[in-house]
C-alpha positions, 0 to 999 in steps of 0.5 A: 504511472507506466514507470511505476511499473517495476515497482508494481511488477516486484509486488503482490496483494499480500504486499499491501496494507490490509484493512478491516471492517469497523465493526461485526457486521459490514454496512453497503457503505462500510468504512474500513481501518487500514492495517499497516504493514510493518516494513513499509517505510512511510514514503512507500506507505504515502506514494500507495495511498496517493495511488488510491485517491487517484484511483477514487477520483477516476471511478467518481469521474472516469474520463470520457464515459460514464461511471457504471453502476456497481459496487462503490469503492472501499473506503479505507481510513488510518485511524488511530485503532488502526494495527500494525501487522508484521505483513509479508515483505517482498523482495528486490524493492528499493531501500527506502521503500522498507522501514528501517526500524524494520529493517534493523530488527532483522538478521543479517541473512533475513536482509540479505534474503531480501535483496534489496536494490541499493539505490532510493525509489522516486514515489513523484507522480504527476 
């Protein structure tokens, strides 16, 4: 996970998906809609969940101690009321971490204000 740190250091809370209670009062064990961001591309979208599970399967069982007590984790769904929201774009990410119909709906100097790194991002994990 340490050469994902690039990627990570270019991004910001407000540069992931959102989420939603799935209703008008939150339960302890509520469960919640994913907002999507529009101009993550589907290959980033994949490799941030993929980073959730793992976060999931450390908190269930973290390695070498014991789970401490607490809050539990949020669990998030992609359902198919889930949103899709503009969402605040960051600059300098790799090209295929953008979507390119997004990315086609814009501007030129909206791209260019982009900065976007020309070459594709590896998502691999082990």
């Amino acid at each position: 996970m340490e050469r994902h740190r690039i990627l990570f250091d270019r991004l910001d809370a407000s540069h992931m998906s959102g989420d939603e209670t799935d209703g008008p009062k939150v339960k302890h064990s509520a469960k919640y809609r994913i907002v999507l961001a529009e101009w993550q591309s589907e290959a980033f979208r994949t490799f941030l969940w993929r980073i959730d599970t793992k976060y999931i399967e450390y908190w269930e069982t973290p390695p070498r101690k014991r789970r401490v007590n607490g809050n539990g984790i949020r669990v998030r769904v992609l359902s198919a009321n889930s949103r899709t929201e503009r969402g605040s774009a960051p600059q300098r990410l790799w090209r295929n971490c953008y979507d390119e119909g997004w990315l086609g709906k814009l501007k030129d100097w909206q791209k260019e204000l982009l900065d976007i790194v020309d070459e594709d991002y590896d998502f691999s994990m082990p």
